[in-house]
N, C-alpha and C positions, 0 to 999 in steps of 0.2 A: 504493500500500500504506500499511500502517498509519503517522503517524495519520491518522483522518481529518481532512479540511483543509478551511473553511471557508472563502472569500474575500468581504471583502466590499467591493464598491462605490458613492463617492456622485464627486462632481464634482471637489472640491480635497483629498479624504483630509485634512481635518483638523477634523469635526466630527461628521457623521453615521456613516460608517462606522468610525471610533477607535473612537467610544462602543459600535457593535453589535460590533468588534474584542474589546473588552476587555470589555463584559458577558457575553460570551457565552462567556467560557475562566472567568468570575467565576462565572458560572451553572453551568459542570459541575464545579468546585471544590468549589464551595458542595451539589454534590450529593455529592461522595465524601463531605465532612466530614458528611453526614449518613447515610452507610452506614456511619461511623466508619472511610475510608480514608485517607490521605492524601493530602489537597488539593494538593498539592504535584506528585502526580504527573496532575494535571489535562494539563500539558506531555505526558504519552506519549500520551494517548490521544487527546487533539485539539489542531487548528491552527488557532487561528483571526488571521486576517492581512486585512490590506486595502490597498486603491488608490485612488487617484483616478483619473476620466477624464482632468481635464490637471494638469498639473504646474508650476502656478504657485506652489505653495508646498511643491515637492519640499525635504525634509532638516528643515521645521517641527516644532516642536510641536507636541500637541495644542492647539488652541484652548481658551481658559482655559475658558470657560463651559464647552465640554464634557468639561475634564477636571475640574471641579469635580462634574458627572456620572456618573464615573465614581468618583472616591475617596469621594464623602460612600457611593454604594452598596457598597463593599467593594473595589472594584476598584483596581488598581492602572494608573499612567500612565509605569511608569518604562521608558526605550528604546524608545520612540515616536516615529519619524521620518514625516512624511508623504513620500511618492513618487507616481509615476506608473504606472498600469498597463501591463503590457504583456505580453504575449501568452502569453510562461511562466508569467506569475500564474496564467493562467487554465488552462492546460494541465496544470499540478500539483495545480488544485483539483477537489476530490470534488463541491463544493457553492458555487455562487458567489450571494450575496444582493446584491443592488442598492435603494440607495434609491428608486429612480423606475423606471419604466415604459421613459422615456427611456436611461434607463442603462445598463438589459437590453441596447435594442435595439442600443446600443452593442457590449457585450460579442459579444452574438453576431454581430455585422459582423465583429466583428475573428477570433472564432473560431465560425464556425459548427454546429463538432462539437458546442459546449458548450451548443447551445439546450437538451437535453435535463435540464441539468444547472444551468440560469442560473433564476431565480426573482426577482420584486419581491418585498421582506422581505414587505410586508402579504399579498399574494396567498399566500405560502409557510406565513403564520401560518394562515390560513385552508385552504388544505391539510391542514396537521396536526390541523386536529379533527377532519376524516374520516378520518383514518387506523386500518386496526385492526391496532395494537400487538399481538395477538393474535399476525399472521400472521408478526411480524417474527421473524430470530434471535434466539438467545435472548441475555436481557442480563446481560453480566459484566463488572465493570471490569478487561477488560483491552485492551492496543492492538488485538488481530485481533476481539475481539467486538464491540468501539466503531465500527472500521472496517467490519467487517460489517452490523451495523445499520443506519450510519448510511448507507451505500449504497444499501441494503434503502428507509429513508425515503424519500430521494432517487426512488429508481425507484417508489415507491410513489403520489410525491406528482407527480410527470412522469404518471404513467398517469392518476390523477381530473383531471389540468387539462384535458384538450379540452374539456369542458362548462362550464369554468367563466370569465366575462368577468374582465379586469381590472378592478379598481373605483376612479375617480381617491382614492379613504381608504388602497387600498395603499401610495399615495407617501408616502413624509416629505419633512414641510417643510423648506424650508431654513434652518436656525436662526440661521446666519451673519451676527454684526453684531446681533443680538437682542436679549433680555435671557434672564435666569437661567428666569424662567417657560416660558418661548417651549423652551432646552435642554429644561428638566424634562419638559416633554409628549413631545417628539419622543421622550426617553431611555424614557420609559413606553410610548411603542406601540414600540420598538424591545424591551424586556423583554417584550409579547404574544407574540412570536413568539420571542426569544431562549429563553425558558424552557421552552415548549411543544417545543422542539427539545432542547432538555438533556435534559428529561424522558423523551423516545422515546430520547435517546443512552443513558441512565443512570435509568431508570427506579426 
């Protein structure tokens, strides 16, 4: 139930996934304040959290590069511990996004139920342009109509993928150890799909 929860996974949780963690509660903020809501209550109506597959750098920080990512676009880095996934993460999430192809296939070893519901970020942005918003519920900012919808996408976007291959541009790169440029790209195809998803949440 409400809110809707978003998880998202990359390998060590403290680079790729933070950054699509904290864009993407930046991204439906950034949309009340433009219905003139308060961005503030961005927190009721969605969750968005993440994990790592292993947990070599469980209780870190964001990784600097990528919280410099994160604050220069509006977002905030404060209370960000990286952790390890594990099985409740997955079983409380509406919607789980994975950096890599590899990642998915992870999630769904570990919980099978959730293949329906498990997506690579690129393959999921890619989804949402075929979608017709049309059919979805109707959109109000509040926590059951956010939940509702965002369901709604989910099952929308599970039902167009049998026909569609995964494409190795779905993966993000591993930035890890990089420089500032190397973050900034990964942070931009991670806002293709962050946004495109706010906008089906909060249109």
């Amino acid at each position: 139930m409400p809110p809707f929860t978003v998880l998202h996974v990359c390998m060590g949780n403290i680079c790729r996934s933070p950054m699509a963690e904290r864009l993407l509660s930046l991204a439906v903020a950034q949309r009340l304040a433009r219905r003139d809501l308060d961005p503030g209550r961005a927190e009721e109506l969605l969750h968005s959290h993440s994990a790592g597959t292993g947990g070599w750098h469980a209780g870190e920080e964001m990784n600097p590069p990528a919280a410099r990512q994160v604050t220069t676009r509006g977002g905030t880095v404060a209370g960000f511990a990286a952790r390890k996934l594990r099985s409740d993460h997955i079983d409380a999430a509406d919607l789980v996004l994975t950096a890599t192809a590899d990642q998915q296939e992870y999630v769904v070893a570990l919980r099978p139920d959730a293949a329906a519901r498990t997506f690579v970020l690129g393959e999921f942005g890619r989804l949402l342009t075929a979608l017709d918003r049309d059919a979805l519920p109707s959109a109000e900012a509040t926590p059951d109509a956010v939940y509702a919808r965002g369901v709604a996408v989910v099952e929308a976007a599970n039902v167009a993928r049998p026909g569609m291959s995964l494409l190795p541009s779905d993966d993000l790169d591993d930035p890890w150890g990089r420089g500032d440029q190397c973050f900034s790209r990964v942070a931009d195809e991670i806002e293709e799909t962050i946004h495109p998803l706010a906008a089906s949440l909060l249109p």
